[in-house]
N, C-alpha and C positions, 0 to 999 in steps of 0.2 A: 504493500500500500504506500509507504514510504516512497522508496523509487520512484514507483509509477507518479505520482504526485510530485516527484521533482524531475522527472523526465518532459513532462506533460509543461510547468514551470520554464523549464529551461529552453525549451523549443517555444515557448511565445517571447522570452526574453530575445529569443533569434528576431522573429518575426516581428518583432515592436521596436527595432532599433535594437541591438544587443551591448547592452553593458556589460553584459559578463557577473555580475553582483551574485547571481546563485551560484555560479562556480567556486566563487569567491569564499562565499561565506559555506558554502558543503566542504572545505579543503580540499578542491581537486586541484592538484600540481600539475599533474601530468593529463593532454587530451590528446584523442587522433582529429584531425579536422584536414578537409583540401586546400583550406586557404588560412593566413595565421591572419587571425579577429584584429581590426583596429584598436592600437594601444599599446603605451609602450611597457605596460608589464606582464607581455609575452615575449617569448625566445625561443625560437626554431631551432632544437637541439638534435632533430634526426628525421628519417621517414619509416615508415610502416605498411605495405600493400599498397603504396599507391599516395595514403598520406603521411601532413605531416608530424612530426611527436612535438609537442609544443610544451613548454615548460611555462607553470602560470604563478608571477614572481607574490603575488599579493593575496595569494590562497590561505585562509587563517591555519592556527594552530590543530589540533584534535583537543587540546584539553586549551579555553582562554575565562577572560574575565571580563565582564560589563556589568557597568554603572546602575545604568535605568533599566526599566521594565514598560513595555505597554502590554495591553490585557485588552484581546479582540474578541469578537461574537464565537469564530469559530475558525477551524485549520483552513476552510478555504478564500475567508477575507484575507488572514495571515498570509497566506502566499501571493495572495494578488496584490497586496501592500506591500511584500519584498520585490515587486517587479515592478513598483512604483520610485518614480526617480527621490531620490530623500528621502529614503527609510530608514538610513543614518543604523541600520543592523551593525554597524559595529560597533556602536555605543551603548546596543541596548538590545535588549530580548524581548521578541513577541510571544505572548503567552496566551492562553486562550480558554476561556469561561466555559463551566459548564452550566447546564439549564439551573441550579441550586446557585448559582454566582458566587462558586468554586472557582479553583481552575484545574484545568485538566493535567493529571499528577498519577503518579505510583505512588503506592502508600509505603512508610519506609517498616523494614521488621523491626520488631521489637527489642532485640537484643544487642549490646553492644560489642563491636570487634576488638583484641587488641591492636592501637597502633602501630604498624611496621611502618618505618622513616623510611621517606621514597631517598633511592637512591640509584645514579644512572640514569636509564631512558622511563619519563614515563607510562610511554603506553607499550611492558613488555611483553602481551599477548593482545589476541583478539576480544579476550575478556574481560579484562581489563584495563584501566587506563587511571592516574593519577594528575595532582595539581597540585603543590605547596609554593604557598606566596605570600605576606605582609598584605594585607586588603584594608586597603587606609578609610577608606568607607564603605558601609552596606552596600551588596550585588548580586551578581549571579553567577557560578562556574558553569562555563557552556561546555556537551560533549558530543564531540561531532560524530556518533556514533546514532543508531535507527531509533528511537524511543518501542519499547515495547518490553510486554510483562515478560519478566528473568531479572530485568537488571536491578540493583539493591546503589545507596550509596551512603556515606559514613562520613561527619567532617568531624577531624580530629576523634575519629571511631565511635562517635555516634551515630545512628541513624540517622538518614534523614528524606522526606520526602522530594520526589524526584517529578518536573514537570514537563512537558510536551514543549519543546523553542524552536519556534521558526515552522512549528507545523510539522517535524520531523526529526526535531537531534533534541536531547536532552539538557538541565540545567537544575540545579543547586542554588539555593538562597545561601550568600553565608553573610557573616556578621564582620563588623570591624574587627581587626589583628589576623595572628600568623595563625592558618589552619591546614591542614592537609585533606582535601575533601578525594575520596574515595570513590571509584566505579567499579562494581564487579558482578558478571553475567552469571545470577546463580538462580539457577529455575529451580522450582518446587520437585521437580524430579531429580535431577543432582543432586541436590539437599534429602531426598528420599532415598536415592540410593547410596549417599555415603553411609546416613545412617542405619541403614540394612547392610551393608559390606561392616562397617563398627561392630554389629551387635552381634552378625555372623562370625566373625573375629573372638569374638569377647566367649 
């Protein structure tokens, strides 16, 4: 659902005048294309079948930080407001209300994890991904990963609820000072089968 919704996104960003702003903000680095897009932070760094490999210099981070928040009706105003010129997405997270005027969230587990101090590459698997930073005021740790039920996240090994940004990647509330917020892909089945391989063990 994800994808398709940024596929769908990214092909009118074509069609409307292409800024390129969803590539941008999805972190794709690398694209195949016939012709390299107006703008000087691409770079023709090879070919592939006929195209070419294009290196895209202004692609965000997988794990970043923003300020503000707005809070829209629903994931498909959100996307048609990032394809809106001056949506200023990098300053800020579109989030998106539920019918209760909620917002639409994974609810965090219960328990808390010990902290392991990131250390080296943040994001060392697929399932994982890490942020430790000084946050001189309230915001949001953005993760450029699918939003959907598995994933849990923890700041400074608390729980903590996780919400829908951008219509498609995830984000974390955290507070002022030094936090380490946490991403990790752990479905109810994982978690069901550890503890059955445990008890089978024991």
């Amino acid at each position: 659902d994800g994808s398709q919704n940024l596929t769908r996104y990214i092909n009118k960003d074509f069609r409307d005048g292409y800024s390129g702003g969803l590539l941008d903000l999805a972190g794709v680095r690398l694209f195949l294309m016939p012709q390299v897009p107006i703008g000087n932070k691409y770079k023709t760094i090879g070919n592939f079948g006929g195209d070419l490999l294009i290196l895209n210099s202004k692609a965000t981070e997988d794990t970043r930080w923003v300020k503000d928040k707005v809070e829209m009706a629903g994931r498909p105003e959100v996307l048609q407001a990032l394809t809106t010129e001056g949506s200023l997405w990098e300053q800020r997270v579109y989030l998106e209300k539920t019918e209760k005027e909620g917002l639409v969230r994974l609810e965090p587990l219960t328990q808390r994890r010990d902290l392991i101090p990131l250390t080296g590459y943040p994001r060392p698997s697929a399932g994982q991904a890490s942020l430790l930073e000084d946050f001189k005021v309230p915001g949001y740790t953005v993760f450029n990963e699918t939003y959907c039920p598995g994933w849990h996240a923890w700041v400074n090994g608390g729980p903590a609820p996780i919400f829908r940004a951008y219509g498609l990647f995830m984000a974390v509330a955290v507070d002022p000072g030094g936090h380490q917020v946490d991403f990790r892909y752990e479905p109810t089945s994982f978690r069901l089968g550890l503890f059955i391989s445990l008890a089978l063990l024991g």
